[in-house]
C-alpha positions as CSV (number, residue, x, y, z in Angstrom):
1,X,-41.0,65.0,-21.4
2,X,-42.4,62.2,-19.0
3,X,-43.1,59.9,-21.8
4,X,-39.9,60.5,-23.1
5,X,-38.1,59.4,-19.6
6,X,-40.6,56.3,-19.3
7,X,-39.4,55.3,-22.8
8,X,-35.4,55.9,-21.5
9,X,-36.3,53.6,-18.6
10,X,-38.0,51.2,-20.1
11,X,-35.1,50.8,-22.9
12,X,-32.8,50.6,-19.7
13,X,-34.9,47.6,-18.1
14,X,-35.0,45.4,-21.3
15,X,-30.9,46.0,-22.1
16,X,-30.6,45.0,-18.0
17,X,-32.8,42.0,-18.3
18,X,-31.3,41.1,-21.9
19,X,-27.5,41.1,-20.8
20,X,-28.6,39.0,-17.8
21,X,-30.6,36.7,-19.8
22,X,-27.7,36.5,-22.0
23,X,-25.4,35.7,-19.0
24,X,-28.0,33.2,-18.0
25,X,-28.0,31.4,-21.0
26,X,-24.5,31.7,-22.7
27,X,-22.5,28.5,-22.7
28,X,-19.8,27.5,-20.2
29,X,-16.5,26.9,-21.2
30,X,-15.8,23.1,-20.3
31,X,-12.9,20.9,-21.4
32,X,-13.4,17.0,-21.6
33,X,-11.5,13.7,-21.5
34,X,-12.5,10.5,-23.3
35,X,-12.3,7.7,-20.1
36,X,-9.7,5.1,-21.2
37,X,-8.6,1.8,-20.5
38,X,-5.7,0.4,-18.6
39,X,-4.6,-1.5,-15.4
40,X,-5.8,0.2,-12.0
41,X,-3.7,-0.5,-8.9
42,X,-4.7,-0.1,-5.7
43,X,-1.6,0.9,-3.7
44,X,-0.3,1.5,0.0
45,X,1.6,4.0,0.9
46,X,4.3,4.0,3.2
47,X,8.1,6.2,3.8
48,X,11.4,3.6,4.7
49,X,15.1,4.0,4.6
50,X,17.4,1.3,3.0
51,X,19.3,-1.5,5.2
52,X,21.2,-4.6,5.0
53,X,19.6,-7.7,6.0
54,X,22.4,-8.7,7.9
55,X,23.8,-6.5,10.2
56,X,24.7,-5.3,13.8
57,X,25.5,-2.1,15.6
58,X,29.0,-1.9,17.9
59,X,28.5,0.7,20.3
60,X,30.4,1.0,23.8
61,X,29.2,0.4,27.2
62,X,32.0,2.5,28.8
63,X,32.3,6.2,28.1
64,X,36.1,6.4,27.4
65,X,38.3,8.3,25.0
66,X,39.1,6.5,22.0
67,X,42.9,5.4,21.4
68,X,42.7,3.0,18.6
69,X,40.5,2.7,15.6
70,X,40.9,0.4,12.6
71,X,41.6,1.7,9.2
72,X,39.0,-1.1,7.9
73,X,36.0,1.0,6.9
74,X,34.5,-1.1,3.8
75,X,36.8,-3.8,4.2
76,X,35.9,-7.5,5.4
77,X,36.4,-8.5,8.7
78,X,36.1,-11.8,10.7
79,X,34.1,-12.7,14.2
80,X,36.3,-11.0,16.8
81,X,38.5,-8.5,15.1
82,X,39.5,-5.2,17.0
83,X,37.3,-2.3,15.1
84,X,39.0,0.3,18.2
85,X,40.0,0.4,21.6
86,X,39.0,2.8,24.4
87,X,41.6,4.3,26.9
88,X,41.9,1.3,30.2
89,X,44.5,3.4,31.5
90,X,42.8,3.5,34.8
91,X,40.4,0.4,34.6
92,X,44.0,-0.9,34.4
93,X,45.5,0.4,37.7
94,X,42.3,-0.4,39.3
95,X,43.1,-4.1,38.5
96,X,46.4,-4.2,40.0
97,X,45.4,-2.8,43.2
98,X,42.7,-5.7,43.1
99,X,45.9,-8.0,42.3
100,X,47.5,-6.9,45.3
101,X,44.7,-7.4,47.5
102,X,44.1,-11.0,46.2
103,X,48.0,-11.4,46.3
104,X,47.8,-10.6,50.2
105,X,44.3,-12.5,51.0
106,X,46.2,-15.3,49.6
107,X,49.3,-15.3,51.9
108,X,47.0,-14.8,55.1
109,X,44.9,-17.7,54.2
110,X,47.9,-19.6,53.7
111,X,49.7,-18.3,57.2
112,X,46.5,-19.5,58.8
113,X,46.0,-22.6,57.0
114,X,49.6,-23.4,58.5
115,X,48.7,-22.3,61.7
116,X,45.4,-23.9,61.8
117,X,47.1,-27.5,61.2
118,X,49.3,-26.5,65.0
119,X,46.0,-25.3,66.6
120,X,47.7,-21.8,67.0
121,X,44.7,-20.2,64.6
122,X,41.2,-20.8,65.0
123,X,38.7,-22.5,62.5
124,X,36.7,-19.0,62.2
125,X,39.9,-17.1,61.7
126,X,40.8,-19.6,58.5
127,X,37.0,-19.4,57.6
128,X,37.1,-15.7,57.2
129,X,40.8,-15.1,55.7
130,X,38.9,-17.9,53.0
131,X,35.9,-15.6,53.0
132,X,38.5,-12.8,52.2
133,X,40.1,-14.6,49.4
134,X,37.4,-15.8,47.5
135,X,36.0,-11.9,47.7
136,X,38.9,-10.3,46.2
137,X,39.2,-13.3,43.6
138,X,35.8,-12.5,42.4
139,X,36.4,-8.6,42.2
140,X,39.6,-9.5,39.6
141,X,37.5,-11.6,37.9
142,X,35.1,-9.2,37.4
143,X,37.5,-6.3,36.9
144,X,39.2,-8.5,34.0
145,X,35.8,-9.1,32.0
146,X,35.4,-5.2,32.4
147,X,38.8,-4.2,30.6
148,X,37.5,-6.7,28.1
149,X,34.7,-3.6,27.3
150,X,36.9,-1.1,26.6
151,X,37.8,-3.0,23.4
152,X,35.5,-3.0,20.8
153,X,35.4,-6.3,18.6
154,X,33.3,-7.1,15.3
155,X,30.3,-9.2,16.3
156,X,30.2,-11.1,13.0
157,X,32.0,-11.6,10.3
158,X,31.3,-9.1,7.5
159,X,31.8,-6.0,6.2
160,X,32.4,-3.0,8.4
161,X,29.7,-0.8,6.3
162,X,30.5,2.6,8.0
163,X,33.3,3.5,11.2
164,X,32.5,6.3,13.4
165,X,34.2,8.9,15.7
166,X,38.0,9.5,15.6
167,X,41.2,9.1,18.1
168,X,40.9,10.7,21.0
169,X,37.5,11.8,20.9
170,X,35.0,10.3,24.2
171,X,33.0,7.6,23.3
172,X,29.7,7.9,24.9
173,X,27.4,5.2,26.4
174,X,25.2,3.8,23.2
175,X,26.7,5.7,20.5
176,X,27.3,3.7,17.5
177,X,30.5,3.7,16.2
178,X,30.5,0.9,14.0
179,X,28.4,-1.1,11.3
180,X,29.4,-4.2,10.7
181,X,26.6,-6.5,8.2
182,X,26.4,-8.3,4.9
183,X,26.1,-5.3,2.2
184,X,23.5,-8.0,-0.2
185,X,20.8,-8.5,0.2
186,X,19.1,-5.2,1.0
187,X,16.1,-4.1,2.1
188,X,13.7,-1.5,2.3
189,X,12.4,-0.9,6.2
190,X,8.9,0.9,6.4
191,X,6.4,1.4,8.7
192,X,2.8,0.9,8.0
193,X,-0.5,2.5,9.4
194,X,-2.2,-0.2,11.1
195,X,-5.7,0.3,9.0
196,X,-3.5,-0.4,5.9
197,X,-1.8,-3.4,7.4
198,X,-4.5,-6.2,6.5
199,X,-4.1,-5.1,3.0
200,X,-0.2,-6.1,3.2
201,X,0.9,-9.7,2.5
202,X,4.3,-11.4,2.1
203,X,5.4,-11.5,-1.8
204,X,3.6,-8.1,-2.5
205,X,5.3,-6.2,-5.5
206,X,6.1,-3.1,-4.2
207,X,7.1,-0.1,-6.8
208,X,9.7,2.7,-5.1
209,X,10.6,6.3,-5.4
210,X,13.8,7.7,-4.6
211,X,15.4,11.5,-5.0
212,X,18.5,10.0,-5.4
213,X,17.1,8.4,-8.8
214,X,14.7,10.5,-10.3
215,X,12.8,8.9,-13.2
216,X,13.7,5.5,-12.7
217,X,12.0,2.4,-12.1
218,X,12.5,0.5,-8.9
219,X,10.7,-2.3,-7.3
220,X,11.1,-4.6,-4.4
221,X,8.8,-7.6,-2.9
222,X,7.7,-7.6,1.0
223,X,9.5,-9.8,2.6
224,X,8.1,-9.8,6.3
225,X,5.5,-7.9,8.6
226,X,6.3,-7.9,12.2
227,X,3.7,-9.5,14.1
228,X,3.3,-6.3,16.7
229,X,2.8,-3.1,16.2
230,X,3.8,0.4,17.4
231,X,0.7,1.4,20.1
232,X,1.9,5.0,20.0
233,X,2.4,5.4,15.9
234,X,0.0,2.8,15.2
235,X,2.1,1.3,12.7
236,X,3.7,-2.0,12.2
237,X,7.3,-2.7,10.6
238,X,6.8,-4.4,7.4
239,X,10.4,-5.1,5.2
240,X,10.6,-5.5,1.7
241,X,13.2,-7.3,-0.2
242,X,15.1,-5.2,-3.3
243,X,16.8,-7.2,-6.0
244,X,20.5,-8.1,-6.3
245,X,21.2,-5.7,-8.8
246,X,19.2,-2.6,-7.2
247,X,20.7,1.0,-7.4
248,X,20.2,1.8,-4.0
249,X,22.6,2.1,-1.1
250,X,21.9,1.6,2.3
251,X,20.9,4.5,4.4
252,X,19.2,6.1,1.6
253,X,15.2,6.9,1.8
254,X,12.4,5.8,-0.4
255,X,8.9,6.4,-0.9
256,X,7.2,2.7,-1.2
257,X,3.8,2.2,-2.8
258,X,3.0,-1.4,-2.5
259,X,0.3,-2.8,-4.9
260,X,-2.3,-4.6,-2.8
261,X,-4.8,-5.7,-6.0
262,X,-4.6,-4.5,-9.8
263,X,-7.6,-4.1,-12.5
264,X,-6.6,-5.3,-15.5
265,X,-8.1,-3.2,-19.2
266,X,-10.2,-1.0,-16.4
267,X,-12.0,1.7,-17.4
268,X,-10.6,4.7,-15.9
269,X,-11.2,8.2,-15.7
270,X,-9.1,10.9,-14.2
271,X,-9.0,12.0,-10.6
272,X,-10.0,15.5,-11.1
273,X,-13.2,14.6,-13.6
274,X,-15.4,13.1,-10.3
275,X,-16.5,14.6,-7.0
276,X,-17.4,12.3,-5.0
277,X,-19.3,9.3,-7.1
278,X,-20.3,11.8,-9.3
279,X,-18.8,13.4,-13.0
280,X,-20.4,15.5,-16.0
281,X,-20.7,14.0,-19.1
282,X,-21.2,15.9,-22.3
283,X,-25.0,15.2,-24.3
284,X,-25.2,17.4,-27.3
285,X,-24.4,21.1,-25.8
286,X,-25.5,20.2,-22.6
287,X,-23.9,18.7,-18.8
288,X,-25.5,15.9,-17.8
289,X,-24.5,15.0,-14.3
290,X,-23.8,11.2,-14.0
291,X,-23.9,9.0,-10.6
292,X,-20.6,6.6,-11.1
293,X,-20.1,3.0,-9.1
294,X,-16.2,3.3,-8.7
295,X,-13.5,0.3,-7.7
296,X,-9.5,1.7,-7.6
297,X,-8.7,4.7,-7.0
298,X,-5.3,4.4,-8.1
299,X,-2.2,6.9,-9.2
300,X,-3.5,6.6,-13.0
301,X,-7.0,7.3,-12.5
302,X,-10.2,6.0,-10.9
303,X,-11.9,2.7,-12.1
304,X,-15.6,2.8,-13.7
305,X,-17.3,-0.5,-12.5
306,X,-20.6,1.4,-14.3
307,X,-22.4,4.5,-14.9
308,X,-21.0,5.2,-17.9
309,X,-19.2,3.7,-21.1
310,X,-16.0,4.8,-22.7
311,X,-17.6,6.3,-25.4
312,X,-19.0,9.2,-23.2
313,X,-17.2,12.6,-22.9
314,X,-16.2,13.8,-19.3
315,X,-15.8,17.4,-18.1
316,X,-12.6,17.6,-16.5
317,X,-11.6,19.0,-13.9
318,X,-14.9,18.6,-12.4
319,X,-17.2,21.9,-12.4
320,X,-18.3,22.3,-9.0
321,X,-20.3,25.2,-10.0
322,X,-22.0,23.5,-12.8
323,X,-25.7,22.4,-13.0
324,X,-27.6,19.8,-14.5
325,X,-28.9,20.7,-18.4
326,X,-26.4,23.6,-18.5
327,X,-25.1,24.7,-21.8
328,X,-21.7,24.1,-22.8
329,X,-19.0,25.5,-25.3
330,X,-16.2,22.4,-25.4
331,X,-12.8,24.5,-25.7
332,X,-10.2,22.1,-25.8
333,X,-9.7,18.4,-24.5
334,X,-8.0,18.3,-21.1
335,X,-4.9,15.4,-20.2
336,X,-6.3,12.2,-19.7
């Protein structure tokens, strides 16, 4: 009876130790990708929004109720044209009172000019009533430039590229309620994180994104980098030109990847084959681990500069768990 319950034991042991050998040794499942050749392009990134070149904001500097707008949204107007008007109503009366004052100053300055001629006034009498004038002149003057305010006029000639706000709504201090600009040429306004900025030159291609047109192929060129930055973002403003004939419209957003150097019939494999400098090639029915010297890592792919040739087969996605010399059973070949 006990040898027959060492045998059972024993048979127990060896099927144990033979599945896990089994496990041990059994191949893992791997799929590959042949590296391939093509042009690697190293690319910023940055977000921007869509503006005219030429353009300028018309905002009040009184907050008034608006009583006149122009019906002249997407129309051409010239240097000076009345876009709307804000309610002087009492800007107005205080200008008359401010009238009458100046209309009385004058007539005492007058009286005591004629007085002053008989020696019946005194010079400091005729010095102040001219004090009094000249006071009350200024105050017209100034209350004259300030009805000028409440009308609002085109600062350019141009196009009036958007109208905001509606009669008899209150205007507040700085809000926009006009854009009046050049609708050609366009450009694209990004910022740029400062570590990325000495990549960035003027005449950079630049390839773009947009929502509005999925799919489709859209470029610009930079155009200008300001020369300070943002301390707070860290960012500087960098603006790219887009073409005559570009699809986009002003205020619309783009994603902006601007090529800063390009690898021409590189040797690329895909992002997901390496970790680190490092990918798994494929030697017979083993994983050989390789140690890669990389240049672009670009949208396509990563470039080769050595470590392996194109004739090599690489496990993607890369197998963190994988060792060196481990068997493998190639399933299927993954996207390049």
């Amino acid at each position: 009876m006990r040898l027959t319950r060492y045998a059972i034991a024993v048979a127990i042991v060896a099927a144990v130790a033979g599945i896990g050998a089994w496990y041990a040794w059994r191949p893992v499942t791997v799929s590959v990708v042949s590296p391939s050749r093509g042009d690697a392009a190293e690319i910023v990134y940055a977000s921007g929004t869509i503006e005219p070149k030429t353009w300028a904001k018309v905002a009040p500097v009184v907050r008034e109720r608006i009583v006149e707008q122009c019906n002249c949204e997407g129309s051409r107007v010239a240097k000076g044209d009345v876009l709307a008007r804000l309610d002087d109503s009492e800007a107005r009366a205080a200008l008359g009172e401010l009238q009458a004052r100046q209309a009385l100053s004058q007539q005492e300055f007058q009286r005591l000019s004629v007085l002053a001629e008989r020696n019946a006034a005194s010079r400091q009498q005729l010095e102040q009533a001219e004090s009094e004038l000249a006071q009350t002149e200024a105050q017209v003057a100034a209350q004259k430039a300030r009805l000028d305010t409440y009308i609002l006029r085109a600062p350019s000639a141009g196009q009036v590229l958007r109208l905001d706000g509606e009669v008899g709504e209150v205007a507040e201090l700085g809000t926009v309620l006009a854009w009046v600009g050049e609708p050609k040429p366009l450009l694209v306004v990004a910022d740029v994180n400062e570590e990325d900025i000495p990549r960035i030159e003027v005449g950079q291609r630049a390839l773009l994104r947009s929502d509005a047109f999925p799919g489709r192929d859209l470029e610009a060129r930079v155009d200008s980098i300001t020369p300070k930055g943002d301390p707070v973002t860290k960012t500087y403003r960098v603006r790219f030109r887009l073409p005559d004939d570009t699809p986009l419209r002003i205020g619309m957003s783009t994603d902006v990847n601007v090529v800063t150097r390009v690898a021409k019939n590189a040797l690329l494999v895909p992002s997901a084959a390496t970790q680190g400098n490092g990918v798994f090639v494929v030697e017979g029915d083993r994983a050989r681990r390789r140690e890669i010297r990389t240049g672009i890592r670009g949208v396509k792919g990563i470039e080769v500069l050595s470590g392996i040739d194109d004739k090599v087969r690489v496990i993607s996605p890369y197998p963190a768990d994988l060792t060196d010399g481990a068997r493998l059973k190639v399933v299927a070949a993954a996207e390049g």
